[in-house]
Each structure stands twice: as C-alpha cells, then as structure tokens.
C-alpha positions as CSV (number, residue, x, y, z in Angstrom):
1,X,-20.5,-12.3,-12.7
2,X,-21.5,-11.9,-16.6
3,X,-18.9,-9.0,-17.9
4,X,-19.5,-9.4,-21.4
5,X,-23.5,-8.8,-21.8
6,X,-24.4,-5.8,-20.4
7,X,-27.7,-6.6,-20.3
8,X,-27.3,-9.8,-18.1
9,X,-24.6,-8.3,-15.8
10,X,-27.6,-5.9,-15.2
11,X,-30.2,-8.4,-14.5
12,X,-27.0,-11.1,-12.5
13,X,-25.4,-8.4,-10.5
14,X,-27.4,-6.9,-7.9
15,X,-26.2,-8.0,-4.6
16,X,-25.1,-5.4,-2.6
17,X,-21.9,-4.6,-1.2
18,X,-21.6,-4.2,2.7
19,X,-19.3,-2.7,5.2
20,X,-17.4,-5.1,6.9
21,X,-17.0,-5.6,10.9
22,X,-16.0,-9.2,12.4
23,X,-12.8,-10.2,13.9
24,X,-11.1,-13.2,12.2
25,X,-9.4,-14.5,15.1
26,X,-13.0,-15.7,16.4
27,X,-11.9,-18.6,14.1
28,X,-9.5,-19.9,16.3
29,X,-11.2,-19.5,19.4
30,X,-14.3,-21.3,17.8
31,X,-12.6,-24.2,16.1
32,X,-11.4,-24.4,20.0
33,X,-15.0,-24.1,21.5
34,X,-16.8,-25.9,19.1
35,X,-17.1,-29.3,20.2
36,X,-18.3,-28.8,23.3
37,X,-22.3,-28.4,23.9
38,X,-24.5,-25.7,22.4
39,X,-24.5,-24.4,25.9
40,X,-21.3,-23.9,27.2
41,X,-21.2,-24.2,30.7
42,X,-19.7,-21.4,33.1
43,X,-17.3,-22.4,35.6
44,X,-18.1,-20.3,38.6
45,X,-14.5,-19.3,38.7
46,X,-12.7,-19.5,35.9
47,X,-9.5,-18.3,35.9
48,X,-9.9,-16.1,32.9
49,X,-13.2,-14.4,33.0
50,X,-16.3,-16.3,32.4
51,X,-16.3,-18.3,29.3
52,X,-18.4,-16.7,26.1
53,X,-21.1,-19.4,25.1
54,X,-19.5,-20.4,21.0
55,X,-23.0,-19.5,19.5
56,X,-22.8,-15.8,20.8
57,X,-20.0,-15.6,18.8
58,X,-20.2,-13.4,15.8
59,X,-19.4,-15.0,12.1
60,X,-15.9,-15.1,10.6
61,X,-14.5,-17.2,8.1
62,X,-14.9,-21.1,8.5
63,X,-17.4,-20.8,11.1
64,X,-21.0,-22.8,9.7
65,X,-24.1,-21.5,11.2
66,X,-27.3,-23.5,12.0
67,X,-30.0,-20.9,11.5
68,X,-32.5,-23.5,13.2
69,X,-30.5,-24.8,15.8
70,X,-28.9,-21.4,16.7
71,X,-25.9,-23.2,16.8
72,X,-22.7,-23.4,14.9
73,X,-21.5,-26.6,13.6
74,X,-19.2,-28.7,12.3
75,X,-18.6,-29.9,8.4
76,X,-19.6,-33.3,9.3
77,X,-22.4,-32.3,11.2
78,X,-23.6,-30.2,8.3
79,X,-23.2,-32.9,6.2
80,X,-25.3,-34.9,8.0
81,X,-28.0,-32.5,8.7
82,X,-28.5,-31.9,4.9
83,X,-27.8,-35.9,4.1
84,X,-31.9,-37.0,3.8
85,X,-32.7,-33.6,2.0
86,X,-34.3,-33.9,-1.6
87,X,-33.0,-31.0,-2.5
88,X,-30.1,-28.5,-1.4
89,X,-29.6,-25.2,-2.8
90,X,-25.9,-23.7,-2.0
91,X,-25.9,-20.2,-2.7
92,X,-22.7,-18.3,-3.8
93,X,-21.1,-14.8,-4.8
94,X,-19.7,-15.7,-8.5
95,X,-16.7,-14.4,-8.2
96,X,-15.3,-16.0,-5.1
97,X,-13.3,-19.2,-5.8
98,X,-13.8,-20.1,-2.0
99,X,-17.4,-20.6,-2.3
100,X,-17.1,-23.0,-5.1
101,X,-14.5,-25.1,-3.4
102,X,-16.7,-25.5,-0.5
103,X,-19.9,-25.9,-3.1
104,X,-18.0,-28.9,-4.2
105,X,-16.5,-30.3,-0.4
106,X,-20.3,-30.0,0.0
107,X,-21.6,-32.1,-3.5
108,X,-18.5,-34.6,-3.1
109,X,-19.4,-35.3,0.7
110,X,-22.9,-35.3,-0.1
111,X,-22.6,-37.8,-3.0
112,X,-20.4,-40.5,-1.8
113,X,-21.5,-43.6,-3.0
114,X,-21.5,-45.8,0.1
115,X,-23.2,-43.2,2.0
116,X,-25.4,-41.1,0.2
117,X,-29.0,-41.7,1.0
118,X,-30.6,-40.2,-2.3
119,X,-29.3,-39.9,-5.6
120,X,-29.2,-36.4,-6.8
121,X,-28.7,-34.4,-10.3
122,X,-26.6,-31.5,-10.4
123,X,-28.6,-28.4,-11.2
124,X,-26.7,-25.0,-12.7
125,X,-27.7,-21.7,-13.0
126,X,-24.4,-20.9,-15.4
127,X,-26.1,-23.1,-17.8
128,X,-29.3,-22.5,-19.9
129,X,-31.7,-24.7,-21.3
130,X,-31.0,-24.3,-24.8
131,X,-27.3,-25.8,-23.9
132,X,-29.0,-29.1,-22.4
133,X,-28.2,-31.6,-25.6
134,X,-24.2,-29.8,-26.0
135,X,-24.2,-30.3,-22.0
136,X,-24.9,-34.0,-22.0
137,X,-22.9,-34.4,-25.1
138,X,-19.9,-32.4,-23.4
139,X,-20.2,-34.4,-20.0
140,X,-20.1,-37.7,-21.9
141,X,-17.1,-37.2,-23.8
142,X,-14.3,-34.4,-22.6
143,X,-12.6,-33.9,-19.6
144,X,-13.7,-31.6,-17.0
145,X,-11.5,-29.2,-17.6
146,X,-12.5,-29.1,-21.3
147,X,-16.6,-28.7,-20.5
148,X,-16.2,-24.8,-19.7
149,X,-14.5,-24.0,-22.7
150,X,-16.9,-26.2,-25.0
151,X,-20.0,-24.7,-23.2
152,X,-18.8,-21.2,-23.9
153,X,-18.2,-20.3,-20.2
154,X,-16.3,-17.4,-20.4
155,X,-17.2,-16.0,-23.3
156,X,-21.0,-15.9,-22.3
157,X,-19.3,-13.6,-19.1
158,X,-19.1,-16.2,-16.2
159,X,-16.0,-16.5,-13.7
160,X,-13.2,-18.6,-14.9
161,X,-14.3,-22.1,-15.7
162,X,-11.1,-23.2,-13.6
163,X,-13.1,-22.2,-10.5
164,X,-16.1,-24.0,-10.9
165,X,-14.5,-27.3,-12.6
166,X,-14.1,-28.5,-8.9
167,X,-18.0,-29.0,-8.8
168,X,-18.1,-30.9,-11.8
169,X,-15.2,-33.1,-10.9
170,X,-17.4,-34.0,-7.9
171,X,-20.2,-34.6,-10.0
172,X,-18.3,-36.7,-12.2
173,X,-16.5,-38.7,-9.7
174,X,-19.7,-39.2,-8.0
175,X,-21.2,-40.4,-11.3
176,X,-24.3,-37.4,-11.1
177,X,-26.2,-35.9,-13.7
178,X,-25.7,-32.5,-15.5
179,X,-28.6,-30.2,-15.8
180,X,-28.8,-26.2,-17.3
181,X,-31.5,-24.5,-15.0
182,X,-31.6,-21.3,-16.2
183,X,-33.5,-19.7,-19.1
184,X,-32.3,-19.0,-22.2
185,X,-29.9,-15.8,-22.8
186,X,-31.9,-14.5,-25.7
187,X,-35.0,-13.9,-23.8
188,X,-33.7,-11.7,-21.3
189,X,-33.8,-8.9,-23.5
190,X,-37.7,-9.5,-24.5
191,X,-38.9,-10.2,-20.9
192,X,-37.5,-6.7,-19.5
193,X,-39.8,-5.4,-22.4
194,X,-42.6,-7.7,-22.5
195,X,-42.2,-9.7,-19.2
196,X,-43.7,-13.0,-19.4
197,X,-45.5,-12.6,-22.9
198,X,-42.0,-13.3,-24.7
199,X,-41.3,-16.8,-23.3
200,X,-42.1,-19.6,-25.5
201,X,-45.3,-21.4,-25.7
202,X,-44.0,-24.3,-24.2
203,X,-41.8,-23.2,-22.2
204,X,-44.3,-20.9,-20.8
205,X,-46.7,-24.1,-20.4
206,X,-43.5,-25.5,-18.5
207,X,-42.9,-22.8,-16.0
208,X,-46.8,-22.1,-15.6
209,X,-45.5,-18.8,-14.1
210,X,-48.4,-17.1,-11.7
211,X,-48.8,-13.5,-11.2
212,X,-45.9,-12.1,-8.7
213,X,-46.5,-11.7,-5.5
214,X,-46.5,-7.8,-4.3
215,X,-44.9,-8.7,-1.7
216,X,-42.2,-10.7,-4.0
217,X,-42.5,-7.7,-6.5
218,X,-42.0,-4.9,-4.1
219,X,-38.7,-6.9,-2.6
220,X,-37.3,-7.6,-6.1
221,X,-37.7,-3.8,-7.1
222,X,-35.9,-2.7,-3.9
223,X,-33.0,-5.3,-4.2
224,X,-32.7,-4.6,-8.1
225,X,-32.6,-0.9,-7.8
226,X,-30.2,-1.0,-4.8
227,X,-28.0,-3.7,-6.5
228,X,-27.5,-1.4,-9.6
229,X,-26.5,2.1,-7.5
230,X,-30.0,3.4,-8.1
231,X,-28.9,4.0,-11.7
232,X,-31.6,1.9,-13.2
233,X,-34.7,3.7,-14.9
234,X,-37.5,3.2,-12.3
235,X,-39.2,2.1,-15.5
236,X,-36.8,-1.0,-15.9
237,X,-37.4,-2.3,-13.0
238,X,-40.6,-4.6,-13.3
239,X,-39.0,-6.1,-16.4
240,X,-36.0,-7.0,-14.4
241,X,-38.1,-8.0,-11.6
242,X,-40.0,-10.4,-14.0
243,X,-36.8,-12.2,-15.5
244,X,-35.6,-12.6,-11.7
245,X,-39.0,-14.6,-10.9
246,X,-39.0,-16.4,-14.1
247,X,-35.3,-17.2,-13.3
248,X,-36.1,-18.9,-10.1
249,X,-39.3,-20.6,-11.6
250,X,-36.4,-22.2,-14.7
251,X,-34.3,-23.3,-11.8
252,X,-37.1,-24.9,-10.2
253,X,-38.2,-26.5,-12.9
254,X,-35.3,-28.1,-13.9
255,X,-34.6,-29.2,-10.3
256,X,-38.3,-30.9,-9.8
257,X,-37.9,-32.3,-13.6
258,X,-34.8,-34.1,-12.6
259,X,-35.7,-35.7,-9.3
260,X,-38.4,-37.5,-11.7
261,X,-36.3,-38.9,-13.6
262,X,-35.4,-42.7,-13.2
263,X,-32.9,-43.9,-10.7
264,X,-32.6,-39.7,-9.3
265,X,-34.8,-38.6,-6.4
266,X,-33.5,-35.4,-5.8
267,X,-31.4,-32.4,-6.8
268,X,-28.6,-29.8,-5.7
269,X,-28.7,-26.4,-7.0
270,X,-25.2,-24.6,-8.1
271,X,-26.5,-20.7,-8.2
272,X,-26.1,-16.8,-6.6
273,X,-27.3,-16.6,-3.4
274,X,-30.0,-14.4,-4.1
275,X,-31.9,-17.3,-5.9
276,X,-31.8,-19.6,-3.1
277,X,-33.7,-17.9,-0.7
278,X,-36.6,-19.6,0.7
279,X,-39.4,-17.3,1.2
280,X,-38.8,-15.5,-2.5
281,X,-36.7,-17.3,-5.1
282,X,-36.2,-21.2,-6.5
283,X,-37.7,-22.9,-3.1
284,X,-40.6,-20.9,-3.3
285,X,-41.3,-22.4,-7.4
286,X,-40.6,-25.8,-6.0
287,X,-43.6,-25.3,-3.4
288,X,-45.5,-24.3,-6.0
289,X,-44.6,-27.5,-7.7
290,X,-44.9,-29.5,-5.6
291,X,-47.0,-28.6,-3.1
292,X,-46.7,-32.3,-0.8
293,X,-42.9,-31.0,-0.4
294,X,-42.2,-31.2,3.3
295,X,-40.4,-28.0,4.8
296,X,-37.0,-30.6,5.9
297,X,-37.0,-32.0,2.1
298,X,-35.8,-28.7,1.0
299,X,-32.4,-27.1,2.5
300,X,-30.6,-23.9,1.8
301,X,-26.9,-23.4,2.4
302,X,-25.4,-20.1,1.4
303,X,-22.1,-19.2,1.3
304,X,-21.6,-15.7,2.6
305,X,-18.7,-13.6,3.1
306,X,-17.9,-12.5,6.6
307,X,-17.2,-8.8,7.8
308,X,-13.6,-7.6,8.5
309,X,-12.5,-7.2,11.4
310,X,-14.1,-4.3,13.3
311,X,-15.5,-3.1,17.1
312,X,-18.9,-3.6,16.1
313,X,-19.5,-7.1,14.8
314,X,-22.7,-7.9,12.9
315,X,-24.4,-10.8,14.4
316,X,-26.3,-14.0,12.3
317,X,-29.3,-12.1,12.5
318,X,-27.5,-9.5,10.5
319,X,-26.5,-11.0,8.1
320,X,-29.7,-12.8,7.6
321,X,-31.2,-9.6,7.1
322,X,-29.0,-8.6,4.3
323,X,-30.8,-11.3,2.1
324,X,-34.8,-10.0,3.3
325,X,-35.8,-12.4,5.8
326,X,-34.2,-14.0,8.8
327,X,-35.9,-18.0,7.9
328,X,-34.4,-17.6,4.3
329,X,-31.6,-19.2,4.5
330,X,-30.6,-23.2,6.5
331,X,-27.3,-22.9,7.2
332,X,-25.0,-19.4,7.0
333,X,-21.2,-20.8,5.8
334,X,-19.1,-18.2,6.1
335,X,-15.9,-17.6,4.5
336,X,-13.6,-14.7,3.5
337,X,-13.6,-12.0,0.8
338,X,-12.2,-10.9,-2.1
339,X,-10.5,-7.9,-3.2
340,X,-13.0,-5.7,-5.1
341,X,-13.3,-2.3,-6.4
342,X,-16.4,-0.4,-6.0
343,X,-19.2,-1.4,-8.1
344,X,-20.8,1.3,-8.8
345,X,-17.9,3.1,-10.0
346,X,-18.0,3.7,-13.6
347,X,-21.3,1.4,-14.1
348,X,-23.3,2.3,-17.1
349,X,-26.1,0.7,-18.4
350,X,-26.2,-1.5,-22.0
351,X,-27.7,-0.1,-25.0
C-alpha cells in the first residue's frame, strides 16, 4: 500500500481490518476430504462420529472456494473453471507476498501456451496510464527484476517490486502483454476537489464516466469512511468516492481496450480486492462497455486472508459480506496473514 503519497495511501488504503476466528488445522483435514464428492456421504456407523460434509467447513489458508458451486476446489479445478473466461480479475491485499505468488501460479497456469484457450494482456493497477510508452519500452528491453526499479515502483509507495516480479515473470514467460490500468497520479489530487471535471478531455471521452450510482455512492462512502478510522472530513468523501469509481472505470477501460487488440481476446486484471468486485467496481465498467458481455466471460478470484484460529469460525458467507455483497466475488482463495500493526494508530491525513 502507497506510503509515500499521503494523499493516495488515503484514497488506496481503505480495507478494513477484521478479527480473526478459523482454525488452520481445517487445512489438513480438507486437503484429506477434498477429492471426494461435493456431498460427502455418511456412513451410518462410522467409527468416529459422522463425517462433516468438506463444504461446511469454514475457510483457512489453502482452501479455494467456489462461491457458485458451494464447493471447495482444487487448483486444477480452478484453473479450469476460469480457463474459457475473457477476462479474470484476481483481487489482493498489497502487502501480502502470498497473494502475488498465487496471482502468478494463477497467470502462469492460465497462460500456458499449449493449453491456454484465449490469449490474454496483463492488466495493472500499480501502473498508470501516463507510464504506458516507459512500460512497453521497459518490458522490451530489461529484465524483470529491473522493470520495478525503472517504473519507479517503490518510490511512487507500492510493496517491494521483488514481490510482484513473480507476475511479470509469468507474463514474460508466457510471452503476454503489459498494460498500466490505472489513472494518472496527478489527478488524484484534482478529482477529490473537482471530481470528474478535472480529467482530461480525452481521457474523459475515454472513460465516458456516468453519474454514480446511489447505491454505488452510498457503499463507497461507508467503505471509505470506515477504511480511514472515521478520520476523514465527511466533506472528503464524495471526492474520494469519485476517484474510486473513475479508478474502476480506468481499469476497465484498459482491460476492454486490450482484448481488442490484434492477436489478444481477453484480459487478467493484477489489482486490490476492493476493485474487483462485481456488483460495484471494474466488472461493473466492463458491463457498461460492453454490454453483449455474458455473466461466465467475466470471473473474479480474490485472494483473502483467513481468520485465526478461534471457537467461532466465520463462514464463506462471512467473509463475502466483508466485501458488500455475497455474488461479488467467483472464487474465495484463502491464504494466511501478515503481521500488522494497527492502522489507525497514528494515521493523519496529507496536507
């Protein structure tokens, strides 16, 4: 998450944290369980108690959901749920290195060149548009683990560079295209004052951005106020509100832009979790832009972090619900945390 710009950690970091409650060693006991059918059959007298059907089982790290299904799942079933998708959105917190390991498992097994049935660009929500020409200039000519460093990575506040290089390795090996999604940093600052008035003419033209939603606006101002302690000046928060949508719209964009493109037909997205979400963020923009878009031809995978251990395990629907709807997300991949401090400990806004 953005450390350097106070401004953008403001308007990046607004997921909430949340207590934690589920037992690890359901890992084991559903890597065990797995296999067998969604509906686990009872013996009528086991010699252990009756056996727990695997998709009552709350989440814990390595365990993928299928939200549809109601069914966990195995990697290579995932895979091949998600393998005729146009495009596939995998959600992430920014500053766990798990999540972008398994964001590029996912893009590498998703890419292979004997088995892939569409060829798709590589979306990012780290990069902005203004960086497209150094990005394609970068990708053509250094080493992965020189492409951070020479797109300012760090130094515009991101996670380190050596966490997400993984994902670009599996681009590269996979021979995909590069594309910065999000808008550029120096409107940020204008849109919280002047929301959609300060985007460029033609990038305004691009994004054809329509009035918000109240029920999108109303979400947005909750999550935003929430995600920043309730420090934020109630005033503030339509701005933010407005860079969020016109975030998602960017991504979008840049997404539908590249699937027309010759030889590419389709697009993953590399971004937080929070833009992923079906019924509010980047899928709804690509409905809007393409409105003949069939509900299987878009997927979303998020990467979430499961609950410690605890007597009161949160369920799928749970954790659902900690994103504002229960359809908003495909498939629930669940991993561990990271050590954190308390974020709203010592926050302060920017001047």
């Amino acid at each position: 998450m953005p450390k350097s710009m106070p401004i953008q950690i403001a308007v990046r970091s607004w997921t909430r944290a949340v207590k934690r409650s589920v037992g690890v060693s359901v890992v084991a006991l559903a890597s065990t369980i797995l296999p067998i059918s969604p509906t686990v059959a009872h013996d009528s007298n086991p010699p252990h108690g009756s056996l727990t059907d695997v998709n009552a089982l709350p989440p814990a790290p390595g365990l993928i959901f299928d939200v549809v299904a109601g069914e966990y799942i195995m990697f290579d079933a995932l895979v091949e749920r998600l393998s005729g998708r146009k495009y596939i959105l995998i959600g992430e917190k920014h500053d766990n290195p798990i999540h972008h390991h398994h964001q590029a498992q996912l893009v590498n097994a998703l890419s292979k060149s004997d088995e892939r049935e569409r060829e798709r660009a590589v979306v990012w929500e780290m990069f902005t548009r203004d960086q497209q020409p150094s990005l394609e200039d970068s990708w053509q000519t250094l080493p992965v683990s020189e492409l951070g460093p020479a797109m300012a990575w760090e130094d515009r506040g991101w996670p380190s560079w050596h966490d997400y290089a993984p994902i670009a390795q599996a681009a590269r090996d996979n021979g995909l295209m590069m594309v910065a999604g999000n808008l550029p940093d120096d409107l940020i600052r204008p849109m919280i004052s002047n929301g959609n008035d300060a985007l460029p003419d033609d990038l305004a033209a691009k994004l054809d951005l329509p009035d918000m939603p109240t029920e999108i606006l109303d979400r947005f101002n909750v999550e935003i106020a929430e995600g920043h302690c309730n420090m934020l000046p109630e005033s503030m928060l339509g701005g933010f509100s407005a860079v969020q949508f016109a975030r998602d719209a960017s991504l979008a964009r840049a997404m539908s832009d590249a699937a027309n493109i010759d030889d590419i037909d389709g697009a993953f997205l590399i971004a937080g979790a929070m833009h992923v979400r079906h019924s509010i963020a980047t899928p709804w923009h690509l409905q809007r832009y393409e409105p003949d878009l069939e509900a299987r031809d878009i997927a979303v995978v998020s990467l979430i972090e499961a609950d410690d251990p605890g007597p009161d395990a949160s369920s799928v629907e749970d954790y659902a619900m900690r994103f504002g709807a229960p359809d908003d997300i495909d498939f629930m991949w669940f991993t561990n945390d990271i050590a954190r401090g308390d974020p709203c400990q010592n926050l302060g806004m920017g001047q």
